[in-house]
C-alpha positions as CSV (number, residue, x, y, z in Angstrom):
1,X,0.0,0.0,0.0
2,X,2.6,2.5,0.5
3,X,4.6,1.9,-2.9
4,X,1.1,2.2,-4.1
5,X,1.2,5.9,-2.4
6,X,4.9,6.6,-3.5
7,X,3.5,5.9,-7.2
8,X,0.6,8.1,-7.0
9,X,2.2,11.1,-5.1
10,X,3.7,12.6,-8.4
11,X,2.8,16.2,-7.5
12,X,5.3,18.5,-5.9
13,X,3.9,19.9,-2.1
14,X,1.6,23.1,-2.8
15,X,2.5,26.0,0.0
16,X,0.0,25.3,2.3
17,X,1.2,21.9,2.6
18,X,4.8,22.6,3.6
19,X,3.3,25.9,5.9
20,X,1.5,22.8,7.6
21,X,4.8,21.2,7.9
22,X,7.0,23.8,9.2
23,X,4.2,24.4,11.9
24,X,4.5,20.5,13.0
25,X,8.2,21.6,13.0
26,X,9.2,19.5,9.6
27,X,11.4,20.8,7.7
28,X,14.8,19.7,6.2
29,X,17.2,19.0,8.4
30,X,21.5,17.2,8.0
31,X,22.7,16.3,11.5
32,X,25.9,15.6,9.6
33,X,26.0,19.5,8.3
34,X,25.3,20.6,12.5
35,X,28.5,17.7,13.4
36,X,30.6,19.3,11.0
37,X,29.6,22.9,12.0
38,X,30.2,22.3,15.9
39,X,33.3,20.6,15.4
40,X,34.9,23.3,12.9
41,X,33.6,26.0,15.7
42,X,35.3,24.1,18.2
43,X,38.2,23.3,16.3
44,X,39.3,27.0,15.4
45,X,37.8,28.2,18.8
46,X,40.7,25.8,20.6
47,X,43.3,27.0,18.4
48,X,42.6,30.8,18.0
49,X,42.0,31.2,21.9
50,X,44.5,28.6,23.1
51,X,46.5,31.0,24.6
52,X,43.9,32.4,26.6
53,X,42.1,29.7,27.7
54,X,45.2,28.2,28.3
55,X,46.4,30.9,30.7
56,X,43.1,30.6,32.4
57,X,43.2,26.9,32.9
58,X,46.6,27.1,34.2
59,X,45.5,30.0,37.0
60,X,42.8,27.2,37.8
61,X,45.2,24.8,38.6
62,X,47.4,26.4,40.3
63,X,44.3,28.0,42.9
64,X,42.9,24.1,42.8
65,X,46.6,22.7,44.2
66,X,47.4,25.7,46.3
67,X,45.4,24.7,49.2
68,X,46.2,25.0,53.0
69,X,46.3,22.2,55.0
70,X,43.7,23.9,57.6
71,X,41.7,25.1,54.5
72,X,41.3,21.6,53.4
73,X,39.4,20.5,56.6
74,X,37.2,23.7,56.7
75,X,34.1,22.8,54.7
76,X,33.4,25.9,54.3
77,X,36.2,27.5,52.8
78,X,36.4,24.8,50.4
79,X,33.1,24.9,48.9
80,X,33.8,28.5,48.9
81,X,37.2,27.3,46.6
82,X,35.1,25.2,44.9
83,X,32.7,28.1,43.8
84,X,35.5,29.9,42.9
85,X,36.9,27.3,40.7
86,X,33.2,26.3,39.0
87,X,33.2,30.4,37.9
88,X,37.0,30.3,36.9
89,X,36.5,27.1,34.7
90,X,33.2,29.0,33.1
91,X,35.0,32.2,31.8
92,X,37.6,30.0,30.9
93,X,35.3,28.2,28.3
94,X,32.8,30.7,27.8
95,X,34.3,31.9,24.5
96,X,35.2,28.7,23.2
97,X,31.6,26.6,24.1
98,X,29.7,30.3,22.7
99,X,31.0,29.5,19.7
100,X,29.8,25.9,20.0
101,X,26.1,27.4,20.9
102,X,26.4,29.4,18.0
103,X,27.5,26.9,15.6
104,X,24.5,24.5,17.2
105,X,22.0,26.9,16.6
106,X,23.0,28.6,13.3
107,X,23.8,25.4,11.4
108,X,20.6,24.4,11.2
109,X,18.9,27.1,9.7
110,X,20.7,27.1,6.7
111,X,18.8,24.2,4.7
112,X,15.1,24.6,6.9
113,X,15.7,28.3,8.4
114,X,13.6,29.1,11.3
115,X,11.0,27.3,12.9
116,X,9.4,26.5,16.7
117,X,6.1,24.1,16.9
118,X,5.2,22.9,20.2
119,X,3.5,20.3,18.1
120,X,6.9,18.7,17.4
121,X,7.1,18.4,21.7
122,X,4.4,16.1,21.8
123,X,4.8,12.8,22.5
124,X,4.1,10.4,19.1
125,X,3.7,7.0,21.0
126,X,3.6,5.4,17.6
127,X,7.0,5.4,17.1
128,X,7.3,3.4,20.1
129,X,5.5,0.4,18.3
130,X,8.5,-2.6,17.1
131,X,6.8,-3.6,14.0
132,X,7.0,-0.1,12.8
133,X,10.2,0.4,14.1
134,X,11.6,-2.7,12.1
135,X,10.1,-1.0,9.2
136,X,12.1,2.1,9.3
137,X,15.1,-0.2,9.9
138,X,14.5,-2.2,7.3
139,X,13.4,0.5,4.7
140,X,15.0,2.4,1.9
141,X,15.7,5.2,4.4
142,X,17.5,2.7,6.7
143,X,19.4,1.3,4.5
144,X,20.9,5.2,3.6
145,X,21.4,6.1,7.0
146,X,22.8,2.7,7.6
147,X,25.4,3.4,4.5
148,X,26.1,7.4,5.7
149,X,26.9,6.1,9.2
150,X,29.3,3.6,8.1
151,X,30.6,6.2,5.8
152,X,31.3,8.9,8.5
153,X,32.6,6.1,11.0
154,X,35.7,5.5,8.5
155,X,36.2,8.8,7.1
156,X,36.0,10.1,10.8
157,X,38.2,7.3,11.2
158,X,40.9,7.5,8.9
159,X,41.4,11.4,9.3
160,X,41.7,10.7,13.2
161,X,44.1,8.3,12.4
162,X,46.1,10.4,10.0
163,X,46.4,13.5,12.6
164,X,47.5,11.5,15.4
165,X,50.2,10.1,13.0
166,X,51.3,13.3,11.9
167,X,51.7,14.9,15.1
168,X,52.4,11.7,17.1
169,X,55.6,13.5,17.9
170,X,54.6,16.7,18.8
171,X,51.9,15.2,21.4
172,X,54.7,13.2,22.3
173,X,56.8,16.1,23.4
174,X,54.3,18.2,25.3
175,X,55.6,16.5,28.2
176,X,59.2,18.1,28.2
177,X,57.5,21.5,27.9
178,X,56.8,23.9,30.7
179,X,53.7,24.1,31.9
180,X,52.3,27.1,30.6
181,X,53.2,26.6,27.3
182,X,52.2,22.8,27.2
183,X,49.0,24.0,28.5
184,X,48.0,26.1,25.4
185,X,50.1,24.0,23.1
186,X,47.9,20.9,23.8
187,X,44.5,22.8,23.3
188,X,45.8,24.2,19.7
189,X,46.9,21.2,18.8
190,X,43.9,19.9,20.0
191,X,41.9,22.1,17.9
192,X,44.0,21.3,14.8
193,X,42.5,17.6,15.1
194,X,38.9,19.4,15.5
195,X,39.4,21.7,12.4
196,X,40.6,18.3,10.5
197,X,37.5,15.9,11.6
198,X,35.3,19.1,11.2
199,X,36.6,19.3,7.6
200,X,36.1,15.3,6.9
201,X,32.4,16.3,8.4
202,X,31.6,18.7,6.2
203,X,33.0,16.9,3.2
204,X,30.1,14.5,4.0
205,X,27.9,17.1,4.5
206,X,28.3,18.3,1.0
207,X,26.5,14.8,0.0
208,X,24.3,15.0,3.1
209,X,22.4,17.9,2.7
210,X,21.0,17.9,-1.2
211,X,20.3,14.1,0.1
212,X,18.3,15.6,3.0
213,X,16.5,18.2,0.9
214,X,15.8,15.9,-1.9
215,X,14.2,13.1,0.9
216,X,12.2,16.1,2.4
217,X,10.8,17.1,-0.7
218,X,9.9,13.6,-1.7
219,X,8.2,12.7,1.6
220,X,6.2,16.0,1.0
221,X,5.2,14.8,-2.2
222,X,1.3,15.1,-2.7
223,X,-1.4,13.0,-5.2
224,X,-3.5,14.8,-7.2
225,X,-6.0,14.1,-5.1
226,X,-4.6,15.1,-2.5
227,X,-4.2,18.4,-4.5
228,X,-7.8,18.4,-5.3
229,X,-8.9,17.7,-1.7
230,X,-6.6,20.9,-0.4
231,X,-8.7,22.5,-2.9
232,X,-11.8,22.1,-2.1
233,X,-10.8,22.8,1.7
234,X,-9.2,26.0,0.9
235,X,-11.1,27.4,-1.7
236,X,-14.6,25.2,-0.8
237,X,-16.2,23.0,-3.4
238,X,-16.7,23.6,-7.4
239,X,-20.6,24.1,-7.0
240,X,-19.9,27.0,-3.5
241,X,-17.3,28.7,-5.9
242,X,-20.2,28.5,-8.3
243,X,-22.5,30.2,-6.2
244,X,-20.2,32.9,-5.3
245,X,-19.5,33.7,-8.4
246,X,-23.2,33.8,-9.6
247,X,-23.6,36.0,-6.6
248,X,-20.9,38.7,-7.8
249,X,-22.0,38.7,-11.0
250,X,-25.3,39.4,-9.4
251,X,-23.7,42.3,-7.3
252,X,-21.6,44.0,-10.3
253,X,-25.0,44.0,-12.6
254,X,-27.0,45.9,-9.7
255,X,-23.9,48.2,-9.4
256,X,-23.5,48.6,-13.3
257,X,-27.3,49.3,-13.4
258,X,-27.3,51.8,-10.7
259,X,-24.8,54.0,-13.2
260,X,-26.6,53.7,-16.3
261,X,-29.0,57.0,-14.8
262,X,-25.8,58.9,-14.8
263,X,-24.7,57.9,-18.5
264,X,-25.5,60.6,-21.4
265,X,-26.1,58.4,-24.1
266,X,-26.7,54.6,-24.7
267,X,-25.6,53.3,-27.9
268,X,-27.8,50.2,-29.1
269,X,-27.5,47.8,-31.9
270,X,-30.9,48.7,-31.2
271,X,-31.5,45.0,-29.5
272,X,-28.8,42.9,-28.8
273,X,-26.4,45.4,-27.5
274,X,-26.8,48.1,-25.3
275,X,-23.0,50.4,-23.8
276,X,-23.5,53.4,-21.8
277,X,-20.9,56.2,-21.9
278,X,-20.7,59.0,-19.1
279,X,-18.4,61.9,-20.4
280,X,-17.1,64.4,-17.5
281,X,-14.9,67.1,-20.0
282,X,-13.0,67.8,-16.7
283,X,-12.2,65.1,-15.2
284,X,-12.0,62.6,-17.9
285,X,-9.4,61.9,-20.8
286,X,-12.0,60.2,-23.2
287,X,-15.7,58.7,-22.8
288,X,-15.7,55.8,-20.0
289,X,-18.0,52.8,-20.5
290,X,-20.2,52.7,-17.2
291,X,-22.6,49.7,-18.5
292,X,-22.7,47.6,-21.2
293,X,-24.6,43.9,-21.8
294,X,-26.2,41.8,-24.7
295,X,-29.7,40.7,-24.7
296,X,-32.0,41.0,-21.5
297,X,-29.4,43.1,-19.6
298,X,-29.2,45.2,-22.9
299,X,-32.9,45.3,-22.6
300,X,-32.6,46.5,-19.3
301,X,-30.2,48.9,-20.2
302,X,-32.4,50.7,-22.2
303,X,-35.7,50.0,-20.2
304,X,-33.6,52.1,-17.1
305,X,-31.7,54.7,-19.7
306,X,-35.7,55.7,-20.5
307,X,-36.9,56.2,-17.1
308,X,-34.2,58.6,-16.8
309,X,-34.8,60.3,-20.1
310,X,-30.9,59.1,-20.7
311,X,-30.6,59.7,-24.8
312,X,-30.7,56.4,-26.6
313,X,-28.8,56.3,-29.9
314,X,-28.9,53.2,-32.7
315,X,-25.7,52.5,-34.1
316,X,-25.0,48.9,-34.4
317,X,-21.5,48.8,-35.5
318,X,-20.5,51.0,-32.8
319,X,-22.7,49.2,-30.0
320,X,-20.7,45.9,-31.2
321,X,-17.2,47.7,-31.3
322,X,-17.6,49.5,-28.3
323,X,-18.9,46.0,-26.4
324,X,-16.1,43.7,-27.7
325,X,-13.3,46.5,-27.1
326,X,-14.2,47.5,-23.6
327,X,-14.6,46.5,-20.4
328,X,-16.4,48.3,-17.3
329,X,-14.5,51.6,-16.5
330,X,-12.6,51.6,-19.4
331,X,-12.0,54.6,-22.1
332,X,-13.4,54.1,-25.4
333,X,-10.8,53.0,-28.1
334,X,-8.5,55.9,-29.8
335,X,-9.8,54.4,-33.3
336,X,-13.5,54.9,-32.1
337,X,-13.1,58.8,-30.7
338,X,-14.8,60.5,-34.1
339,X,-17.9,57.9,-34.6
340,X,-18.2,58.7,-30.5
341,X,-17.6,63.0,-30.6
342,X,-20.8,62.4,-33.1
343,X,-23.1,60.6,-30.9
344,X,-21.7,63.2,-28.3
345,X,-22.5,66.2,-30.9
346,X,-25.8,65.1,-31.0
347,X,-26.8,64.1,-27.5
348,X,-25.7,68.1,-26.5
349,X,-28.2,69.1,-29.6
350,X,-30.1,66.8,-28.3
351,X,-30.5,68.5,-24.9
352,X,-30.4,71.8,-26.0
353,X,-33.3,71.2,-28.3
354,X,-35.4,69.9,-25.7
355,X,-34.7,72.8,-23.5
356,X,-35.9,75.4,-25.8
357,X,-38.4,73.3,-26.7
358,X,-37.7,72.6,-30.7
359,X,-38.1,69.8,-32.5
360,X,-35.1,67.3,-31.9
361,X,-32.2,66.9,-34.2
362,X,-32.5,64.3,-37.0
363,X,-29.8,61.3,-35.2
364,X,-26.3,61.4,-37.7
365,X,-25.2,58.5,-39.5
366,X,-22.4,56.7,-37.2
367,X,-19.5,55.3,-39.3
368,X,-16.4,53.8,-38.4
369,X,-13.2,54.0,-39.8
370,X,-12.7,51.8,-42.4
371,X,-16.1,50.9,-43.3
């Protein structure tokens, strides 16, 4: 059953699927790229502060063996040494083990950034069941952590092996050395073997972390219906977007409608078509289509445009231009200014007759360029 899912999950994760994730706390992660990270900190940590911390941790040791012979049977002046110590030893390795913290906490957020999910904090006593267990152990993922294990065990391994043979000597000698400079000598050298393992880390690392992202973006993998599913969840069902969109194409008509009384001419095909134009000379560039629609909502159209004793003009090729070239809001067409100045022309004649009470204007034959 869960090749079966493998097969049919062909369909990279959609955004709300890896948001989901990162909230659970999921997200791609290389313990081998944080190893290599702490270790390199560490390593040049030791070797850039050796001398400091070395000087430090000989003052320690010194205080630690300079003890009286009455102060070691007072109990209290030795826990009082012994608090005195416990703060020496932490500003002695402050520096160094910030780094470490650093390194810890940085590391990570370079292939999954940031994240916090107290989701990931709660127990998942199914993991705690053997069958599954063996599962895991005995599954494709197993079998690659098994191989990047026994990969990091010899390359660890061998570059331990190397450093120690290299310096063999060197170690050797650090007991003819005075003190304080064995002291600090030991911790660089120590930190030259950290800098060394942290570099055989991170060579793995550079295999470890497109392997991580790639498994993190295959166990995110989604069907397509999966995809559908998150859909219909998000956006609700095909027949509820339906309904919303009947009910804002409801809502624009009403609005469209309640312009068409402020229009100053609708231009008809005279029944088909029906496009109001409002023209405000100072506030507008060109003529703005404020309604427009075909059949009943063209009858409608001009049903409300005479209520409102809005001029109605018949001029089929300019209805149909003006309704295939525009949408609502938008200026008329540059090409279609001079069949549109006419019907303009003539709806100002229009109202001028009717105001001295003439007879009306005979309506001008609208062309358009070309025909």
């Amino acid at each position: 059953m869960a090749e079966t899912d493998d097969r049919e999950r062909t369909e990279s994760a959609t955004q709300k699927r890896l948001d989901d994730a990162r909230q659970k706390g999921q997200v791609p992660r290389s313990r081998d790229l944080s190893a290599a990270a702490v270790v390199l900190a560490g390593g040049l940590g030791l070797q850039s502060l050796a001398a400091m911390v070395g000087a430090r941790m000989l003052v320690l040791m010194r205080d630690g063996m300079s003890v009286s012979r009455g102060d070691a049977f007072d109990t209290a002046r030795m826990l009082l040494q012994l608090e005195h110590a416990a703060l020496q030893a932490g500003v002695a390795a402050a520096p160094v083990l910030g780094l470490l913290l650093a390194a810890a906490v940085l590391a990570p957020l370079a292939i999954g950034g940031w994240t916090f999910s107290t989701e990931a904090w709660a127990p998942d006593f199914g993991r705690l069941d053997p069958a599954a267990g063996l599962g895991r152990v005995f599954s494709m993922r197993g079998v690659i952590e098994l191989g990047k294990s026994l990969a990091r065990f010899i390359v660890v391994a061998v570059v331990a092996v190397a450093v120690l043979w290299k310096q063999f000597h060197i170690f050797s000698g650090l007991g003819a050395e005075p003190i304080h400079v064995a002291v600090g000598h030991s911790l660089s050298l120590v930190g030259t073997a950290l800098i060394a393992l942290g570099g055989a880390l991170g060579a793995i690392a550079l295999v470890d972390v497109p392997l991580a992202i790639w498994q993190y973006n295959k166990s995110m993998r989604m069907s397509r219906e999966e995809i559908r599913e998150e859909n219909k969840s998000t956006e609700g069902s095909p027949e509820s977007r339906g309904r919303v969109r009947r009910a804002q194409r409801e809502l624009a008509r009403k609005r469209m409608m309640q312009e068409v009384p402020k229009a100053d001419v609708v231009i008809t095909n005279p029944t088909h078509y029906a496009v109001a134009l409002r023209y405000d000379e100072a506030r507008m560039r060109a003529p703005t289509v404020v309604a427009k629609g075909q059949d009943l909502i063209a009858l409608r159209i001009r049903e409300i445009a005479a209520e409102h004793k809005v001029a109605l003009i018949e001029a089929p090729p300019l209805a149909r231009a003006l309704h295939a070239n525009c949408e609502l809001g938008d200026e008329i067409p540059a090409r279609l200014y001079a069949a549109v100045a006419k019907v303009l022309v003539y709806v100002y004649q229009l109202r001028t007759a009717r105001r001295q009470g003439g007879a009306p204007p005979p309506q001008p034959r609208i062309e358009l360029p070309g025909e």
